[in-house]
C-alpha positions in Angstrom: 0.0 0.0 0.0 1.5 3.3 -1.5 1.4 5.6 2.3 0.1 9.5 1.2 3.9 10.5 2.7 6.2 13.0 1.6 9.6 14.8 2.8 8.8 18.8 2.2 11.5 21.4 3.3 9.2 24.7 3.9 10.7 27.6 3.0 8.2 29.8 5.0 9.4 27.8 8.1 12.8 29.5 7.8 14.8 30.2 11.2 16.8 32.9 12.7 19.7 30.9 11.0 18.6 31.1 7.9 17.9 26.9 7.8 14.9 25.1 7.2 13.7 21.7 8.8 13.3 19.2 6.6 9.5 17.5 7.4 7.7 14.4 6.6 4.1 15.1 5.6 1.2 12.6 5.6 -1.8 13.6 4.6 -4.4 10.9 5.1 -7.0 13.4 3.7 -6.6 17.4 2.5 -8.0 18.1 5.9 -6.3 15.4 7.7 -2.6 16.0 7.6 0.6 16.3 9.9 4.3 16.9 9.9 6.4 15.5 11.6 10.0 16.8 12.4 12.9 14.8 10.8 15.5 17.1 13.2 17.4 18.2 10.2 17.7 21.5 9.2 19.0 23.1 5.9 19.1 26.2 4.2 16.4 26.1 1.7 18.3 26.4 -1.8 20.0 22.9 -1.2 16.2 21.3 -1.3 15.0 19.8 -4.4 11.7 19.9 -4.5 10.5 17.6 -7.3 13.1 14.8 -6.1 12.4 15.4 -2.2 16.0 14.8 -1.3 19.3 17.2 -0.4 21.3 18.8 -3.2 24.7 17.4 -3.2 25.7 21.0 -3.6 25.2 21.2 0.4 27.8 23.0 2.2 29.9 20.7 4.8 28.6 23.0 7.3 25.3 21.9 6.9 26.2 17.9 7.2 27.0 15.2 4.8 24.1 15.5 2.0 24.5 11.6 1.1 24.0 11.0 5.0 20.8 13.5 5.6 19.5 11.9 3.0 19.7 8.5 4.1 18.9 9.7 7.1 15.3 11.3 5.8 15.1 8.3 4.1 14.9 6.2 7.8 13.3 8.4 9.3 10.5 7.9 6.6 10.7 4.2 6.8 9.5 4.9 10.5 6.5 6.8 10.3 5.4 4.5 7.2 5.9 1.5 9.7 3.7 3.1 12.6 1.0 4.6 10.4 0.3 1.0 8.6 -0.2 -0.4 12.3 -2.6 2.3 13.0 -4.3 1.6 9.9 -4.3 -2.1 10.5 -5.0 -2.0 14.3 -7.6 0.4 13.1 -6.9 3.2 15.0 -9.6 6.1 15.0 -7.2 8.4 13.9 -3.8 7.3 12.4 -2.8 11.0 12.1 -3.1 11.4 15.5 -1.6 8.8 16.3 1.7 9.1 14.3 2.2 12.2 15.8 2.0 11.4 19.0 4.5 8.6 18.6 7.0 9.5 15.7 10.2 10.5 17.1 13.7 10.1 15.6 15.1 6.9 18.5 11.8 5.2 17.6 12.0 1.5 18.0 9.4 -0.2 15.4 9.7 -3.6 17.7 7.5 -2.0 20.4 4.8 -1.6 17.8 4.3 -5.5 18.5 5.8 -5.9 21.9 3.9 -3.6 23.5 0.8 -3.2 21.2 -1.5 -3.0 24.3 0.0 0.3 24.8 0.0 1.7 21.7 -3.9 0.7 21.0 -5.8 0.2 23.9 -4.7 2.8 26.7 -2.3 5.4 27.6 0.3 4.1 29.1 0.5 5.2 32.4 3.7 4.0 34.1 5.3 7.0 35.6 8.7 6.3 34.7 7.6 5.9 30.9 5.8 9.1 31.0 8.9 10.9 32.2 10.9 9.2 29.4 8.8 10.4 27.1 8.9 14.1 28.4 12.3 14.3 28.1 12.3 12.7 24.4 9.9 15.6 23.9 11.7 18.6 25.4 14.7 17.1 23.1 13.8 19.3 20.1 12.9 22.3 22.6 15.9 23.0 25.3 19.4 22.7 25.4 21.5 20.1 26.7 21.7 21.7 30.1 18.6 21.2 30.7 18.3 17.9 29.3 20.8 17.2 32.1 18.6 19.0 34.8 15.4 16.4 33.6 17.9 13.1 33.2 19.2 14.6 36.8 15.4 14.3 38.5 14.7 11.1 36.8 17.8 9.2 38.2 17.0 11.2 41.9 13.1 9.8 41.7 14.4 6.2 40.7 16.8 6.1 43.4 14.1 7.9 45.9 12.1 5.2 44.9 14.6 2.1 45.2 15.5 3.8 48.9 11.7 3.6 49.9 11.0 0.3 47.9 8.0 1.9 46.8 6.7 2.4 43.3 6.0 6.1 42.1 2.7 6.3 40.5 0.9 9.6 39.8 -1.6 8.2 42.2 0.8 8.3 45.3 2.1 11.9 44.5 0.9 13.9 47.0 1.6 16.7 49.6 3.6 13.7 52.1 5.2 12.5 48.5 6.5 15.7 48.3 8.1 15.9 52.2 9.6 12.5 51.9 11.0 13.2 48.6 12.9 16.8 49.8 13.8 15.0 53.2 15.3 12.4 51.1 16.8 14.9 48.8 18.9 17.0 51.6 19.6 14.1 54.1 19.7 10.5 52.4 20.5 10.8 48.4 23.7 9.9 47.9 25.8 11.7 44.5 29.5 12.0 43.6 30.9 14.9 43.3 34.1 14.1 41.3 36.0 11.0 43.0 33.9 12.0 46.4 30.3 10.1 47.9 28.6 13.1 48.9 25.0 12.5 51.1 22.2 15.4 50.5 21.6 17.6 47.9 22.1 21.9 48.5 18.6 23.1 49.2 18.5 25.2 45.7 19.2 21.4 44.1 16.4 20.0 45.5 14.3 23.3 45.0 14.9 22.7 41.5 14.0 19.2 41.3 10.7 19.7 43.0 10.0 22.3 40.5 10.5 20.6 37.3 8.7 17.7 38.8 5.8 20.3 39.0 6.1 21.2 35.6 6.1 17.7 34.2 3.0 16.9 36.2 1.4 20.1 35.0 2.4 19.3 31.4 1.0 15.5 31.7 -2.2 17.2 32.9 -2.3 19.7 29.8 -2.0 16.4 27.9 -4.9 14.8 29.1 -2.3 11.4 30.1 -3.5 12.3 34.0 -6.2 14.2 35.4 
């Protein structure tokens, strides 16, 4: 079955830089569509339109054209693989639902292995969720923060392997939150270079609580909690 998918490269989505991303677009109907970000970005002149590909021509700057291009060319091979199974799993809406899930580390297996997910509920496992945040906020931060997220995940996992409890969004809560500071500045243990160090400074575990308040927030925008 020939998938309605193609890669465009936008020129009125143009950046400060002067480079474009490089999409692919599936349009299941004219009013039905998506794109869905490939992560690469060009300036427009190297884009040929009628063969959908890089121009050779690319500056080295820019990346290796032959290896964007085979890269587009994966990339596309992914959201052709997770739209069929929402057409064969029949999905209510396949655009939807590729957009929700395309992302660039996407690992087709789990269309099968974890097909319960994927078509009959949201999956609610707290530790997936946050996983899935920080895929998200990939595209949108920089690295520093990525650090800060990957940071608070590793502190909840071990806050949670210390209390031998599992973290659900059902057992966060005002006492959640004491435990998890009083944990933070007393028991959590880090290195700091060669050196063990126990407890977190109090602006460290500020910050922790307060991403953790944003990611719930953002779950809730999302409708994955209420």
């Amino acid at each position: 079955m020939l998938l309605p998918l193609k890669a465009i490269c936008p020129s009125r989505k143009a950046r400060r830089d002067g480079t474009c991303i490089v999409f692919i677009q599936y349009c299941k109907t004219g009013a039905e569509k998506t794109i869905l970000n490939t992560g690469i970005a060009i300036p427009h002149r190297f884009w040929h339109k009628k063969l959908r590909r890089i121009l050779d021509s690319l500056p080295t700057e820019y990346g290796n054209p032959e290896v964007l291009n085979e890269e587009i060319y994966r990339l596309y091979g992914i959201a052709e693989k997770i739209i069929t199974f929402a057409l064969k799993e029949k999905i209510a809406d396949p655009v939807a639902f590729v957009k929700k899930h395309f992302r660039i580390d996407f690992d087709i297996k789990l269309l099968e292995t974890q097909k319960i997910i994927f078509t009959d509920q949201i999956n609610l496992d707290f530790f997936y969720q946050v996983d899935d945040y920080i895929r998200y906020k990939q595209k949108q931060v920089s690295p520093k923060m990525i650090n800060v997220y990957l940071n608070l995940r590793n502190t909840l996992k071990s806050f949670e392997s210390f209390t031998g409890k599992p973290i659900t969004f059902q057992a966060i809560d005002y006492n959640f939150y004491e435990e998890f500071v009083d944990y933070m500045l007393h028991e959590h243990t880090h290195r700091r270079r060669k050196e063990a160090i126990k407890g977190f400074k109090l602006s460290i575990a500020g910050r922790n609580i307060k991403q953790l308040r944003i990611f719930l927030r953002n779950r809730m925008r999302k409708k994955i909690i209420l």
